[in-house]
C-alpha positions as CSV (number, residue, x, y, z in Angstrom):
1,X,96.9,-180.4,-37.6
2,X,99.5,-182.5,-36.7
3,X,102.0,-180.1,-36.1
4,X,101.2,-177.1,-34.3
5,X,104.8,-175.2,-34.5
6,X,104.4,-173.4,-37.4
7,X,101.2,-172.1,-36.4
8,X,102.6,-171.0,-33.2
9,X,105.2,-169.1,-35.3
10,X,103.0,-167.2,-37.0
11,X,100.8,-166.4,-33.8
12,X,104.1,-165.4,-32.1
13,X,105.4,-163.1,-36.0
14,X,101.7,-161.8,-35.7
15,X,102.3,-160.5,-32.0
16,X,105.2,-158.4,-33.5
17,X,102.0,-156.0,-35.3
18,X,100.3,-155.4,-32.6
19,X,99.1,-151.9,-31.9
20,X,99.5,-151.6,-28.1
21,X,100.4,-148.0,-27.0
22,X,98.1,-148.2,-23.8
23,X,98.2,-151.7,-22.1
24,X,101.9,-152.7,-23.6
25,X,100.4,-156.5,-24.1
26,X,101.0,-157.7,-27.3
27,X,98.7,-160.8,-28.9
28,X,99.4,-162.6,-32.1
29,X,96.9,-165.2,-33.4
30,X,97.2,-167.6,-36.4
31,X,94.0,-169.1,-37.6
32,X,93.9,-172.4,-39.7
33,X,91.0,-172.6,-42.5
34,X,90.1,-176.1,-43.6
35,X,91.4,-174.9,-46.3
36,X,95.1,-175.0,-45.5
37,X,95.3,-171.3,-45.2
38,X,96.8,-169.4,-42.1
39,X,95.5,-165.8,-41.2
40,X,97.1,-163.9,-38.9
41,X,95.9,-161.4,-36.9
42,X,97.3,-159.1,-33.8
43,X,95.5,-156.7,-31.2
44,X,94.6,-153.3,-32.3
45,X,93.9,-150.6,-29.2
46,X,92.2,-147.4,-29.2
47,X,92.4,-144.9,-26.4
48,X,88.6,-145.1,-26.2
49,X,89.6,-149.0,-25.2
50,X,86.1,-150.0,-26.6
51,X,86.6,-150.4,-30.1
52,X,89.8,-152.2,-29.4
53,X,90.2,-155.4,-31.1
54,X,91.5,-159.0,-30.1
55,X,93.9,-160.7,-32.2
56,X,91.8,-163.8,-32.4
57,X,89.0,-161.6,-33.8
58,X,90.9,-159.7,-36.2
59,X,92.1,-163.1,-37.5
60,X,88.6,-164.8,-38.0
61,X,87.4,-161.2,-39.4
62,X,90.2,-161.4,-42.1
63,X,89.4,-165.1,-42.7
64,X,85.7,-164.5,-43.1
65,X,85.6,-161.0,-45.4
66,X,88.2,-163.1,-47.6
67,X,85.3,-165.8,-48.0
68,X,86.4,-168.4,-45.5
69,X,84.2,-170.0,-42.9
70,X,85.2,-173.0,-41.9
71,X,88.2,-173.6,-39.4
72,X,90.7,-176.2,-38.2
73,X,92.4,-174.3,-35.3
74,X,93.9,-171.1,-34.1
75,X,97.0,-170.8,-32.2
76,X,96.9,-168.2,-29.6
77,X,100.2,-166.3,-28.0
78,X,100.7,-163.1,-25.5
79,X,102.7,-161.2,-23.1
80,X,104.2,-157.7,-22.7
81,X,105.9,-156.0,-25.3
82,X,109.9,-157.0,-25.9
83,X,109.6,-159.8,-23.3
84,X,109.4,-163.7,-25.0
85,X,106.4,-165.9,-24.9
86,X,106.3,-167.8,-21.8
87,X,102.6,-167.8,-20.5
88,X,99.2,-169.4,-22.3
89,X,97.0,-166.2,-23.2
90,X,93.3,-167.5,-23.2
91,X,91.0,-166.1,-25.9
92,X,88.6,-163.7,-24.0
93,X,85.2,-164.3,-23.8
94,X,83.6,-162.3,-26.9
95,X,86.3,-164.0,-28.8
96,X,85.5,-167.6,-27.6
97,X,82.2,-166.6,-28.9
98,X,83.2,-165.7,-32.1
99,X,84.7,-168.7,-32.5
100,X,81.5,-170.6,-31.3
101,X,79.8,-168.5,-34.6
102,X,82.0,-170.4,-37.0
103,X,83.2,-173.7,-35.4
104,X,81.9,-176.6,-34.3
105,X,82.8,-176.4,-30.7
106,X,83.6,-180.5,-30.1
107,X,86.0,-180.5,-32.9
108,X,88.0,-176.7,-33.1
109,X,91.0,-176.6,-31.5
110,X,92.5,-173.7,-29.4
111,X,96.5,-174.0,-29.2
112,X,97.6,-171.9,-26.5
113,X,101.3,-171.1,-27.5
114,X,103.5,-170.6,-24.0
115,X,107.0,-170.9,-26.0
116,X,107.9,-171.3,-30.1
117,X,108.3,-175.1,-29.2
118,X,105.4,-175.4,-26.2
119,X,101.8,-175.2,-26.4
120,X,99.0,-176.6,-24.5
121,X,95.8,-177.7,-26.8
122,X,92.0,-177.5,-26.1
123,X,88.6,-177.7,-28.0
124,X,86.7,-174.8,-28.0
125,X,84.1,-177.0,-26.3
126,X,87.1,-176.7,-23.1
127,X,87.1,-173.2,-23.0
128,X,82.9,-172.5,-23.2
129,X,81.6,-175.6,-22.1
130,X,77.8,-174.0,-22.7
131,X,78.5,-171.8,-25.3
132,X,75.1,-170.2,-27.1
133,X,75.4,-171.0,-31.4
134,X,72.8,-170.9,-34.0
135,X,71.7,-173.9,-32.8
136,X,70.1,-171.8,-30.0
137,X,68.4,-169.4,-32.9
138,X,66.6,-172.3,-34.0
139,X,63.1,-172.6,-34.1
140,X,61.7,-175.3,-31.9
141,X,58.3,-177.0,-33.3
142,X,56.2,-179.4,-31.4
């Protein structure tokens, strides 16, 4: 995708949902189908904090039970609830794997939104350099 603002804006309109009545940190995450199609997702918390879900999840979870399964990009935004996006927020590590279950890790890319007009870009390769796939579930014959 040549240009990444308006999927910035959506990762920063999805932040605006999210469900954060413990930690106050609000993430938004716009995921890119090959498709052309943009799903949005935010972070949901529980008080039990383990079924809490990531934004980036929620987004690929959307994406997938809606049939889709192959990805361009996800743009990725954060910070504390009522204050402006300033900072990168990194996917977490479950998420990154995720990720690694639907896209190809040399070509995804993983926008990390620090402002509407400023992002910094990686590959998911970047972010999990040794990332375990279904390549790893293969069967290996001699």
């Amino acid at each position: 995708m040549e240009n990444y603002k308006e999927l910035v804006a959506a990762a920063i309109s999805a932040r605006e949902m999210a469900y954060i009545p413990y930690s106050g940190f609000g993430v938004g995450a716009a995921l890119l189908t090959k498709s052309g199609k943009i799903y949005k997702g935010c972070n949901i918390e529980n008080a039990t904090l383990t079924p809490t879900n990531c934004a980036e999840r929620t987004a690929f979870f959307k994406a997938v039970s809606d049939g889709e399964t192959e990805f361009q990009c996800i743009a990725i935004v954060g910070g504390r609830k009522g204050e402006p996006v300033s900072e990168p927020c990194p996917p977490c590590g479950v998420c990154r794997q995720v990720m690694m279950e639907f896209c190809d890790p040399a070509t995804f890319q993983i926008i990390l939104g620090k402002g509407p007009e400023q992002w910094d870009v990686y590959t998911l390769k970047d972010l999990l350099p040794l990332g375990f796939s279904r390549k790893n579930m293969e069967e290996k014959h001699d």
